[in-house]
Every structure is written in C-alpha cells, then in structure tokens.
Gaussian input, Z-matrix of N, CA and C with variables (Angstrom, degrees):
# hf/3-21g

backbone

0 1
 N
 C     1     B1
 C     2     B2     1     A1
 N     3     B3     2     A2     1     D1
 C     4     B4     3     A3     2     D2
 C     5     B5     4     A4     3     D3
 N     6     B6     5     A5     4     D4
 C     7     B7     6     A6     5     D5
 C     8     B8     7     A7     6     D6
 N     9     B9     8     A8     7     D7
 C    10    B10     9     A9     8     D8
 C    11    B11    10    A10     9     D9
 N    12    B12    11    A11    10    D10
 C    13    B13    12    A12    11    D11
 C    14    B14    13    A13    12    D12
 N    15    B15    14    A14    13    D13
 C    16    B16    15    A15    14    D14
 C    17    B17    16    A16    15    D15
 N    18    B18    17    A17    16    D16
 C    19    B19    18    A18    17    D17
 C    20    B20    19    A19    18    D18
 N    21    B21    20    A20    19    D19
 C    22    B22    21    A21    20    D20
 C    23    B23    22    A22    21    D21
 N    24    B24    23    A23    22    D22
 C    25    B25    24    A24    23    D23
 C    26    B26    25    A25    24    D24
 N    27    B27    26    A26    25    D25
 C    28    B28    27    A27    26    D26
 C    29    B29    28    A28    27    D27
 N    30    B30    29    A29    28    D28
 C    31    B31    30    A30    29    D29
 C    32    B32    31    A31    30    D30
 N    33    B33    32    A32    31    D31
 C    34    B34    33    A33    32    D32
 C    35    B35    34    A34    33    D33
 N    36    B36    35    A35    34    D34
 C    37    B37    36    A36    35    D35
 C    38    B38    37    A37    36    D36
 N    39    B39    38    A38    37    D37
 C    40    B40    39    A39    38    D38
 C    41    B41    40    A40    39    D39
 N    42    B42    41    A41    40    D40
 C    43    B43    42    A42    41    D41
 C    44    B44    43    A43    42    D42
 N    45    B45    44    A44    43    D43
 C    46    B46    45    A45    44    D44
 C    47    B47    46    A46    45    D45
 N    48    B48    47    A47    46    D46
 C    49    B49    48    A48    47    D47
 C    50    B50    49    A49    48    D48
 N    51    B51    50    A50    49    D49
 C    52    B52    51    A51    50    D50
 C    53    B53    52    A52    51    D51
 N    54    B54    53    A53    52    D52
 C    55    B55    54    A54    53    D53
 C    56    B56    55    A55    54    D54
 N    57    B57    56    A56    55    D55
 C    58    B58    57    A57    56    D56
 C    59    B59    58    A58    57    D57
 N    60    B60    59    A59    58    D58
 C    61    B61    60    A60    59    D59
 C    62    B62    61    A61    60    D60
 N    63    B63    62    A62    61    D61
 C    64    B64    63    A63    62    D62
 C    65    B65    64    A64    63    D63
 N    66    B66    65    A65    64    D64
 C    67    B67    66    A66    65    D65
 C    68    B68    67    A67    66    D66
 N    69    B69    68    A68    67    D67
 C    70    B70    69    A69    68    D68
 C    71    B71    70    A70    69    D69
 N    72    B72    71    A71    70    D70
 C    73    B73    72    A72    71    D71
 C    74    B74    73    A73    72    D72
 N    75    B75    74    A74    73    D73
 C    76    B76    75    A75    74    D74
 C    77    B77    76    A76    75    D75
 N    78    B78    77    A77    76    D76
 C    79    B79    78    A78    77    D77
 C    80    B80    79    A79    78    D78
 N    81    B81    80    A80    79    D79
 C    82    B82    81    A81    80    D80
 C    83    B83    82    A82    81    D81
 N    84    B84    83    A83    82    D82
 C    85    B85    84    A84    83    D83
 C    86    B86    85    A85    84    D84
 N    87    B87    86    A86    85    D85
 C    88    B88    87    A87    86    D86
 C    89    B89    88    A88    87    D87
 N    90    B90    89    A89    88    D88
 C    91    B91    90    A90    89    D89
 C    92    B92    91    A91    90    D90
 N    93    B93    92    A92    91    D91
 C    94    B94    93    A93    92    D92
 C    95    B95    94    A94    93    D93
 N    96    B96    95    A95    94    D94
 C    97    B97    96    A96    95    D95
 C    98    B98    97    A97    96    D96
 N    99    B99    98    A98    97    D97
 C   100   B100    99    A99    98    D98
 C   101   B101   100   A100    99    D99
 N   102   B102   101   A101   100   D100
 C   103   B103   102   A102   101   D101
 C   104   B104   103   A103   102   D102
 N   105   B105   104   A104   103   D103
 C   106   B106   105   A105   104   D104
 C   107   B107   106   A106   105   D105
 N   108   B108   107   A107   106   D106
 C   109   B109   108   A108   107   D107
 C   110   B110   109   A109   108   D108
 N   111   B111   110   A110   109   D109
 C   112   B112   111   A111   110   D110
 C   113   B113   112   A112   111   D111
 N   114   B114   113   A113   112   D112
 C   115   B115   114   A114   113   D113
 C   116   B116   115   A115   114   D114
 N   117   B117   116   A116   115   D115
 C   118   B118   117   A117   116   D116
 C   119   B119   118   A118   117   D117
 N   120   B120   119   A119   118   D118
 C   121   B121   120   A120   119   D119
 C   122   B122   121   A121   120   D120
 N   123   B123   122   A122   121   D121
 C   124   B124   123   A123   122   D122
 C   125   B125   124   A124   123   D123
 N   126   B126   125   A125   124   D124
 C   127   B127   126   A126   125   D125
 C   128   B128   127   A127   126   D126
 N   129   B129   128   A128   127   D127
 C   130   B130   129   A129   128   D128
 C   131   B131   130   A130   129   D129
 N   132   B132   131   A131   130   D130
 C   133   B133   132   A132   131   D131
 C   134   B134   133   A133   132   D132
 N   135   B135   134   A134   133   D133
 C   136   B136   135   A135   134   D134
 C   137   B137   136   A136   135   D135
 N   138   B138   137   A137   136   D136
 C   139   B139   138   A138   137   D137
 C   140   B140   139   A139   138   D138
 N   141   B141   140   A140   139   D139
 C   142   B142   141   A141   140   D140
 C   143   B143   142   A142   141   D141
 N   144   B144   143   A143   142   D142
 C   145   B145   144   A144   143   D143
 C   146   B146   145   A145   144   D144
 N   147   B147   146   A146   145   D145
 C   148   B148   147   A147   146   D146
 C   149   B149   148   A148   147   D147
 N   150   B150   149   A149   148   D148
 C   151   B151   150   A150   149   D149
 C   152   B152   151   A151   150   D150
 N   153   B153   152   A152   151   D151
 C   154   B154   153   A153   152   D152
 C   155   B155   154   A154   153   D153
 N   156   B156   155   A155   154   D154
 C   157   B157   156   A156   155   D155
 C   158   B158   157   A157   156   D156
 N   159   B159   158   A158   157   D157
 C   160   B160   159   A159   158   D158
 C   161   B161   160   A160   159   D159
 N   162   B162   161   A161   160   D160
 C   163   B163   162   A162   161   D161
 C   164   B164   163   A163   162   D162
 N   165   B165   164   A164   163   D163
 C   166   B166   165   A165   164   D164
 C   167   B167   166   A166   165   D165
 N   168   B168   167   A167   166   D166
 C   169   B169   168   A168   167   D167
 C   170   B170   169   A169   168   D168
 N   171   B171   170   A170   169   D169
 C   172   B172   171   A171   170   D170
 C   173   B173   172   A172   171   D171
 N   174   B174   173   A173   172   D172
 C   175   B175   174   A174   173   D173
 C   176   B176   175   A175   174   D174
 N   177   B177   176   A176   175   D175
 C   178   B178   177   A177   176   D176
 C   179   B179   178   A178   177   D177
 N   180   B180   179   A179   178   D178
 C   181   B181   180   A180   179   D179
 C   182   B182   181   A181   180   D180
 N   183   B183   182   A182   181   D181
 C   184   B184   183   A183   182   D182
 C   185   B185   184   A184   183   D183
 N   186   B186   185   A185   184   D184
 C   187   B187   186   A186   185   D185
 C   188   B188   187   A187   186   D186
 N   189   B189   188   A188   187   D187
 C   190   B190   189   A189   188   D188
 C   191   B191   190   A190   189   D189
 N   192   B192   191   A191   190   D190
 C   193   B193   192   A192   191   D191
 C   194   B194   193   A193   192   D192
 N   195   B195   194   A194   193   D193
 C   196   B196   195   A195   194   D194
 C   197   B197   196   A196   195   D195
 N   198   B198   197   A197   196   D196
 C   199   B199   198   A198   197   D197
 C   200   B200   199   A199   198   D198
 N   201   B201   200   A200   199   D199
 C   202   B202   201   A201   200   D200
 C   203   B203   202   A202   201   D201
 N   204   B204   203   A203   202   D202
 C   205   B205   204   A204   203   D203
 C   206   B206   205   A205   204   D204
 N   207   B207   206   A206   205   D205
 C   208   B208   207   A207   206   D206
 C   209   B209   208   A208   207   D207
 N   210   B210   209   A209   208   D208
 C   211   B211   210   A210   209   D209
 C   212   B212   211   A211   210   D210
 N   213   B213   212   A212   211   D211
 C   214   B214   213   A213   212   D212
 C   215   B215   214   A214   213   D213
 N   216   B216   215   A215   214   D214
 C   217   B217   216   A216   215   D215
 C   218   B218   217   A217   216   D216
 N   219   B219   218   A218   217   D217
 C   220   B220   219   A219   218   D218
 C   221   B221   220   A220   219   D219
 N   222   B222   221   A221   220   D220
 C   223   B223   222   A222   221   D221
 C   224   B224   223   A223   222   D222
 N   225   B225   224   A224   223   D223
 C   226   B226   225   A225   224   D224
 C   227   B227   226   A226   225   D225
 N   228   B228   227   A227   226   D226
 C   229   B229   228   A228   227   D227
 C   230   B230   229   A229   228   D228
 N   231   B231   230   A230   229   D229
 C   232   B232   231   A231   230   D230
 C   233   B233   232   A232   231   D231
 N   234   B234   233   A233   232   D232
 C   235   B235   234   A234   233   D233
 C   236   B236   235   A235   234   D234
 N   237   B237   236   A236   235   D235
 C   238   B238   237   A237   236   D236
 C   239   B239   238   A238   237   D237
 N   240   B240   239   A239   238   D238
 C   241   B241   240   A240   239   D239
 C   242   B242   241   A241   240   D240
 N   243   B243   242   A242   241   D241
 C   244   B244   243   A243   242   D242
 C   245   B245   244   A244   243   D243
 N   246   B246   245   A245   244   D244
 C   247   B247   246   A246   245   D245
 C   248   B248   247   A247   246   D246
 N   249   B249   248   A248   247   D247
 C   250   B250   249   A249   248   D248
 C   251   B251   250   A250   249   D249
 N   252   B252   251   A251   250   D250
 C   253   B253   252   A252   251   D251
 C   254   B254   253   A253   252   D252
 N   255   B255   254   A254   253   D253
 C   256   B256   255   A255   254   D254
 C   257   B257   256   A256   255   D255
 N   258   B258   257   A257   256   D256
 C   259   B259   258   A258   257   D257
 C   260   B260   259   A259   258   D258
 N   261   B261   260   A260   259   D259
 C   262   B262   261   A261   260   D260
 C   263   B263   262   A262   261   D261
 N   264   B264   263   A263   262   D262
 C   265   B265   264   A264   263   D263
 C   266   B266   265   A265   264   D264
 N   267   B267   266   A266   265   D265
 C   268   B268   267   A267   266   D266
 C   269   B269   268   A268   267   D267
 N   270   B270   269   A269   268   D268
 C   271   B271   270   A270   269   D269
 C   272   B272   271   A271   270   D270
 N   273   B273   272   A272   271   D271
 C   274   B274   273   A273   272   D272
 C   275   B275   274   A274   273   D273
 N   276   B276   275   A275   274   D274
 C   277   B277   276   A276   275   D275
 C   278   B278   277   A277   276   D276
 N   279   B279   278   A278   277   D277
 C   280   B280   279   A279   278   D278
 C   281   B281   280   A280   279   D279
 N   282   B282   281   A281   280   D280
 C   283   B283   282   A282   281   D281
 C   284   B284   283   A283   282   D282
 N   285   B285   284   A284   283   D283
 C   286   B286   285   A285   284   D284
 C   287   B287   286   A286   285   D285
 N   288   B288   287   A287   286   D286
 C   289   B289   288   A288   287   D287
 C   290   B290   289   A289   288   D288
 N   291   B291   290   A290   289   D289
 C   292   B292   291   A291   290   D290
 C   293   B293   292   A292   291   D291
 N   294   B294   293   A293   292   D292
 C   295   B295   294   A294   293   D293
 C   296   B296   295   A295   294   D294
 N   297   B297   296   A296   295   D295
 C   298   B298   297   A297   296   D296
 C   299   B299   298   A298   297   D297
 N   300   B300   299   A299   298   D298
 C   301   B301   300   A300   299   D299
 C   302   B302   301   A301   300   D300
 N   303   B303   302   A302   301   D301
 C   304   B304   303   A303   302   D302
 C   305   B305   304   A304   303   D303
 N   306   B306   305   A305   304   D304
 C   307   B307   306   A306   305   D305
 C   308   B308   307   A307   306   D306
 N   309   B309   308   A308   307   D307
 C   310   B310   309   A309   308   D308
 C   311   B311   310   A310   309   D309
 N   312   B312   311   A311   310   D310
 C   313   B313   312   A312   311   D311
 C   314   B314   313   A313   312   D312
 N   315   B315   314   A314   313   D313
 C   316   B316   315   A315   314   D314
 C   317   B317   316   A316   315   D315
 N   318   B318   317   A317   316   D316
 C   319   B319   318   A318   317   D317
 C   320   B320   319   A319   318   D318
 N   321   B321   320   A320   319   D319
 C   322   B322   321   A321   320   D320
 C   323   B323   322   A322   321   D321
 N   324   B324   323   A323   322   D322
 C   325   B325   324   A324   323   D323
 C   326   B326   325   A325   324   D324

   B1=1.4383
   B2=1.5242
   B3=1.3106
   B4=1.1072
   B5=1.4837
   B6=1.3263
   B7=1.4826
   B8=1.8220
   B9=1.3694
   B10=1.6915
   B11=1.5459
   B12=1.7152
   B13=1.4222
   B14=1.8324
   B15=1.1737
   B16=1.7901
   B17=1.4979
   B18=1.3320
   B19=1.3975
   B20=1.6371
   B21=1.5139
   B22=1.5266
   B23=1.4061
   B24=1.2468
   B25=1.5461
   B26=1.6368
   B27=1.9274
   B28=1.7187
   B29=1.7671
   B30=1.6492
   B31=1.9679
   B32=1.8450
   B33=0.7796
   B34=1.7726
   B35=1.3193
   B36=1.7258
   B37=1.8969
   B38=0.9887
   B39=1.8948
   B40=1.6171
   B41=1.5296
   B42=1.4660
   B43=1.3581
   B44=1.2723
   B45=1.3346
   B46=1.4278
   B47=1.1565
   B48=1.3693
   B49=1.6789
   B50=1.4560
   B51=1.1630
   B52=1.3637
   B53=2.2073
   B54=1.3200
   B55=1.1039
   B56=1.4113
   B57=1.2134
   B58=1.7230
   B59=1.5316
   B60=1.4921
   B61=1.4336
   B62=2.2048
   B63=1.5185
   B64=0.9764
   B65=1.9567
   B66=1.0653
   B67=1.6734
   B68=1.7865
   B69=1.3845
   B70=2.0351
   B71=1.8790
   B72=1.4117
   B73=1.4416
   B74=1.7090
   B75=0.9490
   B76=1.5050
   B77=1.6042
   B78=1.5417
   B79=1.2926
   B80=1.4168
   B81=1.3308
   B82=1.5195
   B83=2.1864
   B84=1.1975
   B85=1.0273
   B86=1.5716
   B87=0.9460
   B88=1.1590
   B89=1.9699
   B90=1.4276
   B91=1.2226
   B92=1.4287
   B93=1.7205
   B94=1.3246
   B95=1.8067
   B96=0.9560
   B97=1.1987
   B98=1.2231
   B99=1.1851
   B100=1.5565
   B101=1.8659
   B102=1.1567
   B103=1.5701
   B104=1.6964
   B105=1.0788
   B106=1.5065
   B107=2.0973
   B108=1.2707
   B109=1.6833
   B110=2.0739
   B111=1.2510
   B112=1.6808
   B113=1.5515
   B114=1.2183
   B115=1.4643
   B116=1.4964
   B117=1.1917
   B118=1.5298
   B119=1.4592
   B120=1.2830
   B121=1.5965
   B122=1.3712
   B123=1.6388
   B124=1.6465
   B125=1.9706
   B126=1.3016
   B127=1.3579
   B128=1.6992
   B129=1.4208
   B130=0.9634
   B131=2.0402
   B132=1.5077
   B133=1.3031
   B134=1.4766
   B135=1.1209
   B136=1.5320
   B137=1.3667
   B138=1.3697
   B139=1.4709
   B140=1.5764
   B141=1.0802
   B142=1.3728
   B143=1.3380
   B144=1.7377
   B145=1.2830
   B146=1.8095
   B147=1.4208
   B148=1.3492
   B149=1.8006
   B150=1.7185
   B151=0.9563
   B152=1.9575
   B153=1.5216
   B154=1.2306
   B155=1.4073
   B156=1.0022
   B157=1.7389
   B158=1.9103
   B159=1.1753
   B160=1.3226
   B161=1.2489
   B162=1.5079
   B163=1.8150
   B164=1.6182
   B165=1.4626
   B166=1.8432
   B167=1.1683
   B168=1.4158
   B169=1.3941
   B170=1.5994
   B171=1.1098
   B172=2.0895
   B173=1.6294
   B174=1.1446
   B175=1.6185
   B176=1.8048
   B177=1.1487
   B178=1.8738
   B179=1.4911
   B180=1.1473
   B181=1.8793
   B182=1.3747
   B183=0.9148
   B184=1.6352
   B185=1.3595
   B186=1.0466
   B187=1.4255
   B188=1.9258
   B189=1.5172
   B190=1.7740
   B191=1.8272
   B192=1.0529
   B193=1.8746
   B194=1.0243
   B195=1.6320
   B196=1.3923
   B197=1.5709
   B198=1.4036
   B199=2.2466
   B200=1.2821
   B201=1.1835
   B202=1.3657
   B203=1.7791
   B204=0.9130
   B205=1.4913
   B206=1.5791
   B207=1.8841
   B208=1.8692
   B209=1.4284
   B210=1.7058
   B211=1.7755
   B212=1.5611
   B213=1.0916
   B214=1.6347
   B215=1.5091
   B216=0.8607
   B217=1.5519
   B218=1.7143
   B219=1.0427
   B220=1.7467
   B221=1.4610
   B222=1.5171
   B223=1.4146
   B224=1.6376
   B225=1.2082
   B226=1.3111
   B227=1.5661
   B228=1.3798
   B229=1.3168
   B230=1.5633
   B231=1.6195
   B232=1.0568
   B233=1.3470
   B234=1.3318
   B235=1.4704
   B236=1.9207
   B237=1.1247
   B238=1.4958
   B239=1.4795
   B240=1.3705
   B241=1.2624
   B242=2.2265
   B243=1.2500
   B244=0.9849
   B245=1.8662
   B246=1.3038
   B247=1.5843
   B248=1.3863
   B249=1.5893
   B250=1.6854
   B251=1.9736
   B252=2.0264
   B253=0.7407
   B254=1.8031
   B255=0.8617
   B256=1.8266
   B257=1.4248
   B258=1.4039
   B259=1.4275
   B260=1.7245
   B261=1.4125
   B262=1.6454
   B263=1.3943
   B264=1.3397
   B265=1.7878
   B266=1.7655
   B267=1.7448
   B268=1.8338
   B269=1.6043
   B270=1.1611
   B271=1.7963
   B272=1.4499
   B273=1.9309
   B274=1.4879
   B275=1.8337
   B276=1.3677
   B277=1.5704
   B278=1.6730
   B279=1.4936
   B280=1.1035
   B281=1.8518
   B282=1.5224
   B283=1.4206
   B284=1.2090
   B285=1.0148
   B286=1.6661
   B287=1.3608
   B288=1.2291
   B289=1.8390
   B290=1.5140
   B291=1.3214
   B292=1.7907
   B293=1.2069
   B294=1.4751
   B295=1.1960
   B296=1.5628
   B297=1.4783
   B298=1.5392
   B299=1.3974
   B300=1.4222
   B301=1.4829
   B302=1.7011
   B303=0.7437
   B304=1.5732
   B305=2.0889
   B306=1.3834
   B307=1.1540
   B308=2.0532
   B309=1.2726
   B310=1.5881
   B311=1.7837
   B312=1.6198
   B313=1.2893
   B314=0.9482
   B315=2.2401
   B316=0.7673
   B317=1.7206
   B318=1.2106
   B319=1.5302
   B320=1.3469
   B321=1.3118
   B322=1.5756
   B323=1.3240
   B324=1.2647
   B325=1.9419
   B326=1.5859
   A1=111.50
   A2=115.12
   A3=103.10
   A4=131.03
   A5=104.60
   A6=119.22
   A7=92.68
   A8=113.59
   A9=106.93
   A10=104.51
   A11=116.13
   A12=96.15
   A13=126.75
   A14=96.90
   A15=107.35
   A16=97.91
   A17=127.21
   A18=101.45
   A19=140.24
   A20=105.73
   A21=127.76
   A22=100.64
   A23=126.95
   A24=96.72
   A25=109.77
   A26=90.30
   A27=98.12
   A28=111.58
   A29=98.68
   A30=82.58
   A31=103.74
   A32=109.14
   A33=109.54
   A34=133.68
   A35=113.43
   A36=102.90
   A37=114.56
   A38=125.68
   A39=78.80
   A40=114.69
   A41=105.75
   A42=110.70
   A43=123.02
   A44=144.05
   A45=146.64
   A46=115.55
   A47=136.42
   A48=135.99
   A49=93.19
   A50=135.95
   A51=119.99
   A52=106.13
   A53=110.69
   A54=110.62
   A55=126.92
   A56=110.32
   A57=116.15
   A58=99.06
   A59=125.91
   A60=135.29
   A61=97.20
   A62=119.68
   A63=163.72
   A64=101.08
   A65=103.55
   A66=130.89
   A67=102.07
   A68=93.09
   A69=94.58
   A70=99.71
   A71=114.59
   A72=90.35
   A73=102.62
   A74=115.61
   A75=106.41
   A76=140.98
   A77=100.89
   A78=123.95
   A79=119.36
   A80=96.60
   A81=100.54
   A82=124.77
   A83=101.21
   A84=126.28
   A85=114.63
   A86=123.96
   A87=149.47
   A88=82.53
   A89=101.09
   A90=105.25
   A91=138.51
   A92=114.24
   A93=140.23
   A94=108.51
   A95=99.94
   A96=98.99
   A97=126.94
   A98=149.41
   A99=139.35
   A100=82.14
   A101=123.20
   A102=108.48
   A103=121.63
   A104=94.35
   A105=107.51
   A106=111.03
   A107=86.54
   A108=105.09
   A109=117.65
   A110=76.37
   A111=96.54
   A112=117.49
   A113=129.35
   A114=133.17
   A115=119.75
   A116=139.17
   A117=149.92
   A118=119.93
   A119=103.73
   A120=119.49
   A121=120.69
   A122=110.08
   A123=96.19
   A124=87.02
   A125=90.46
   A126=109.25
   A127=115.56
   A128=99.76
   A129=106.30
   A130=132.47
   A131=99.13
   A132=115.46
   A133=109.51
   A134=120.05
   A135=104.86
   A136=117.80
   A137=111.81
   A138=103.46
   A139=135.44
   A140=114.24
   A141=125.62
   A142=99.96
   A143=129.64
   A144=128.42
   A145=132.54
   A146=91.17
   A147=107.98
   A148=115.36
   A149=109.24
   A150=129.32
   A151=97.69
   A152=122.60
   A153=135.18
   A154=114.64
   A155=129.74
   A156=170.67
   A157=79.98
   A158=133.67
   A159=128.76
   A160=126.88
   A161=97.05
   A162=94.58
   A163=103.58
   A164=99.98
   A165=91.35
   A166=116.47
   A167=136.08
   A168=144.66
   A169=100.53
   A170=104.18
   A171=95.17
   A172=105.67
   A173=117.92
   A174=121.51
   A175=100.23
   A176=108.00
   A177=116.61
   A178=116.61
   A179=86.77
   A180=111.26
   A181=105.50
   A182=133.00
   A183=130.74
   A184=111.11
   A185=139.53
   A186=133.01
   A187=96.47
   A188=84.83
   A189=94.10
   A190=108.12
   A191=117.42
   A192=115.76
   A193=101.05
   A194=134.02
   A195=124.06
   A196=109.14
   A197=96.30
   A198=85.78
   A199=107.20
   A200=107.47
   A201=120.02
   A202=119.21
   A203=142.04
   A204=131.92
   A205=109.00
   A206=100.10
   A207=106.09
   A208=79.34
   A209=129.02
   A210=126.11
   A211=101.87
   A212=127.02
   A213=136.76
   A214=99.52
   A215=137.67
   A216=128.58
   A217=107.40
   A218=112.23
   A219=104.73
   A220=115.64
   A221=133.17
   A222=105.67
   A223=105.00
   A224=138.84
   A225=142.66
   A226=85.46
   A227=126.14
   A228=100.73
   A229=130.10
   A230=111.86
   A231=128.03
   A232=173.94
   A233=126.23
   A234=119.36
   A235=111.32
   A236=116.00
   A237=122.35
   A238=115.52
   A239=132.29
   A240=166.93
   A241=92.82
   A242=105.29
   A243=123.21
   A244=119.04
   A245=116.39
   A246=124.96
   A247=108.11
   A248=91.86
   A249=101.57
   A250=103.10
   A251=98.95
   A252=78.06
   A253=149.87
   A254=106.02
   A255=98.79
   A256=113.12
   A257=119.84
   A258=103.09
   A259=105.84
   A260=96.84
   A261=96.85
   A262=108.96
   A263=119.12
   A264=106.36
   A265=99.97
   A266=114.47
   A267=93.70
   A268=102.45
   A269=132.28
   A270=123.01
   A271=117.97
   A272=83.41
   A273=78.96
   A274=113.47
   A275=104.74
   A276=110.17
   A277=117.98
   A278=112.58
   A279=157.40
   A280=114.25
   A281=88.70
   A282=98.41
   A283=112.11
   A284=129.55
   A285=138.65
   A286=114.63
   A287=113.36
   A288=127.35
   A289=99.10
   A290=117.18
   A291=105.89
   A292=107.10
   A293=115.12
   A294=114.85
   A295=96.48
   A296=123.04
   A297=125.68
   A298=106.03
   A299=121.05
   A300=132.54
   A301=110.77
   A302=139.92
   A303=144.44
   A304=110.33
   A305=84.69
   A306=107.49
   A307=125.11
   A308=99.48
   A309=127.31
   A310=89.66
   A311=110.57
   A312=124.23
   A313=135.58
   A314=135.02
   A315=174.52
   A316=93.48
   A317=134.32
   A318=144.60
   A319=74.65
   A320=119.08
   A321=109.14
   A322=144.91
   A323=94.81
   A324=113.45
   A325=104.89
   D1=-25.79
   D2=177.85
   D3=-93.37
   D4=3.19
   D5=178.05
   D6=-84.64
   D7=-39.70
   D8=-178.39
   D9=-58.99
   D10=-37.71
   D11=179.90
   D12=-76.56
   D13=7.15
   D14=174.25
   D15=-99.62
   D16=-58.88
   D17=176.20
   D18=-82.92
   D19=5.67
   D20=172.32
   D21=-113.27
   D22=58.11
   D23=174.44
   D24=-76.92
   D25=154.26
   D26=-156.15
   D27=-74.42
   D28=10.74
   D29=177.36
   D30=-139.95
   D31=135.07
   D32=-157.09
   D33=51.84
   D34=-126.27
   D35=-169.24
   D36=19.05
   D37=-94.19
   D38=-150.96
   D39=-104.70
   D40=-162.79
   D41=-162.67
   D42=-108.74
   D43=138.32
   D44=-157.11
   D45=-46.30
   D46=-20.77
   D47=178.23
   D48=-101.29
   D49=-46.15
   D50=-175.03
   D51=-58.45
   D52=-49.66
   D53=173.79
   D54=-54.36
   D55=-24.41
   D56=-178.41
   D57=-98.78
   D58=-29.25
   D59=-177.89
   D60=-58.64
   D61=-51.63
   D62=164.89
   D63=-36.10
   D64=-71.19
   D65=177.89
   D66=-52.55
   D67=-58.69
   D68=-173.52
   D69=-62.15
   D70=-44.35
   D71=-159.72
   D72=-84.94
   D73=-10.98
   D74=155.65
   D75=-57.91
   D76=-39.46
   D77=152.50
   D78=-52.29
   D79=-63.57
   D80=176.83
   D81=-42.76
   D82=-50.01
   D83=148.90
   D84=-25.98
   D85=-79.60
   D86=-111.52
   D87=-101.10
   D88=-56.50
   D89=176.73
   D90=-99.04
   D91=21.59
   D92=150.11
   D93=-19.71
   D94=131.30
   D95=-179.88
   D96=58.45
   D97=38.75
   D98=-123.14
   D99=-143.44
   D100=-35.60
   D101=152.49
   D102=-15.79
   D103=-81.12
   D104=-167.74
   D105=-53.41
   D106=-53.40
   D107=-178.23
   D108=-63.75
   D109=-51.49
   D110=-175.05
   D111=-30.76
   D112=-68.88
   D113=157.24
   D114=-45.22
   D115=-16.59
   D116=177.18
   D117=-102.20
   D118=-11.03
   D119=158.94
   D120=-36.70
   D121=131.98
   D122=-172.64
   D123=-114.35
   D124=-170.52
   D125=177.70
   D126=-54.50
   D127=-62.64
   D128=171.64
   D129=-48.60
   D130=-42.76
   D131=159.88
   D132=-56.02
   D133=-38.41
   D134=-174.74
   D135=-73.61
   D136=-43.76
   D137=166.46
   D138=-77.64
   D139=13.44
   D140=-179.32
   D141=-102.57
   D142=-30.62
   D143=139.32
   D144=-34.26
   D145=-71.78
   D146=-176.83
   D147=-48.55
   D148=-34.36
   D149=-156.14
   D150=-82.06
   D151=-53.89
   D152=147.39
   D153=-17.80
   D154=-70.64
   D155=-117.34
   D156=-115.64
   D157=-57.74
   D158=172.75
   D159=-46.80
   D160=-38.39
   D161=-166.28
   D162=-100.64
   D163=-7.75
   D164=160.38
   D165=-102.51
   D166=30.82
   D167=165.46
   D168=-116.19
   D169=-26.49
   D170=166.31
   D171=-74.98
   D172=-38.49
   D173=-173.09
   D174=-69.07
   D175=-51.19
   D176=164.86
   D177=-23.77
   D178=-50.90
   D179=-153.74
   D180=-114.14
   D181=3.67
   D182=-174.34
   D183=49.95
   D184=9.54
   D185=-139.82
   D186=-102.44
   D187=167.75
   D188=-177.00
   D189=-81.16
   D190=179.68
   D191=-169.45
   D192=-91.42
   D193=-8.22
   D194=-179.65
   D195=-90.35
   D196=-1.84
   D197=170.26
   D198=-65.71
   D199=151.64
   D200=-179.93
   D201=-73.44
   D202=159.86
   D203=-154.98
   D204=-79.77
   D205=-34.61
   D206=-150.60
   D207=-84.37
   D208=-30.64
   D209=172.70
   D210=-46.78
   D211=-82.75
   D212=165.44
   D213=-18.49
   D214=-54.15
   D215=-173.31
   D216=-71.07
   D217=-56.25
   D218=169.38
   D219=-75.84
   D220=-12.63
   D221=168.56
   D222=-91.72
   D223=-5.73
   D224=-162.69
   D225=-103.68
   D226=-33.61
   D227=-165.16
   D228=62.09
   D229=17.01
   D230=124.20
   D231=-103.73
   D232=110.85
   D233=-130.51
   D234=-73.83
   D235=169.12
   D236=-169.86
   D237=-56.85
   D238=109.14
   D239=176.74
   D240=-13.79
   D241=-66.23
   D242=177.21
   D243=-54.27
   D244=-40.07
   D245=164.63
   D246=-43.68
   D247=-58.51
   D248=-148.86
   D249=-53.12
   D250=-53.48
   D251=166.67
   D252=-78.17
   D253=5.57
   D254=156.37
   D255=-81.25
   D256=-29.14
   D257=-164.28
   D258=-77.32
   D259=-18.08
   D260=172.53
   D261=-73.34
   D262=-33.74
   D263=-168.32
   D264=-87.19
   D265=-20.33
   D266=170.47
   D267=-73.28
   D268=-29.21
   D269=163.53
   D270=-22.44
   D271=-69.62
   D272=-155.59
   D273=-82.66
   D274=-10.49
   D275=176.09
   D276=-71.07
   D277=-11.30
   D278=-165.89
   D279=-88.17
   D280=-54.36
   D281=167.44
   D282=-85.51
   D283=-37.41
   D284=174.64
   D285=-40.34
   D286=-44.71
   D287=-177.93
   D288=-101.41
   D289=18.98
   D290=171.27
   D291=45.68
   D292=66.98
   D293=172.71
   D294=-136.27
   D295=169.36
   D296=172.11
   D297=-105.30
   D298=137.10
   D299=174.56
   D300=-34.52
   D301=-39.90
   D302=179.11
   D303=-60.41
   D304=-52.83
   D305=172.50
   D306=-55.41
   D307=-30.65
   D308=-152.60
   D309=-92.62
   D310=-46.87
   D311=176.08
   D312=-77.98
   D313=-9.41
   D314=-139.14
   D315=-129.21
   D316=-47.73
   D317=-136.81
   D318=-110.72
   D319=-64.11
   D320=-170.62
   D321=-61.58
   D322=-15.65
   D323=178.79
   D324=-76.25

C-alpha cells in the first residue's frame, strides 16, 4: 500500500484513468485465486479486504478519509472487494459444471 501511495499521490499528478488503470491491477492481484478461498472467508477476512480495498478507492477518488466507504464505491466505480470475490468463484464453479454465468445465478437464488 505504500508503494500505491508514491505512485497515486492523493492530490494532483496523476490522472483518473491512470489511477483506476492502477486500482484494477491491484485488485486483480489481490484477488488471485479467490476461487478456492472466497466461500471460506471469515469475518474478519472480509474486512481486512474491504479495509485494503478502502485506501485504494481514496487514491481513485482523491477524496478525504472521512468519505464513507459504500460513497467510495460509487464514485470509484468500484464494486465491494468481497462481491467480486464470490462472483468470480460462482464463474468459475459455473464453468466447471458447463454451465453459463446467467445460468449459475438463476440455480442459486
């Protein structure tokens, strides 16, 4: 995190696509493998996510630490750390049974 705050610093340089360009591969990162893990997630795991997932939606957004997080999620236009990963492991559990994502979500409700 602290290498994001040397190359995001939170007031000018850089520019809103480089910062969100910046934001995805961290995410990406972040949620490697998240198949396997994702459903076994405890409480605690989730917010140590969410909490990560915070301070690169202030760098996103320029914004001060008192915005609220679910604000940070609609001005960053990135969705909650914790979703993604399930929606990646109903994918890929999804693809596993030759099934299509629409399909996977339909079965599950």
């Amino acid at each position: 995190m602290r290498s994001l705050g040397r190359i995001m610093p939170n007031v000018g340089a850089s520019k809103a696509r480089k910062r969100r360009l910046l934001a995805t591969v961290i995410t990406s990162q972040t949620l490697y493998g998240c198949q396997v893990w994702a459903d076994k997630m405890t409480l605690g795991g989730r917010k140590n996510l969410k909490k990560s997932q915070r301070s690169i939606m202030l760098r996103v957004t320029s914004t001060y630490r008192t915005v609220v997080s679910d604000a940070l999620n609609i001005l960053s236009g990135i969705p909650p750390i914790d979703l993604q990963a399930m929606d990646r492991m109903e994918n890929y559990n999804a693809g596993k049974e030759g099934r299509n994502t629409t399909e996977a979500r339909e079965t599950s409700k």
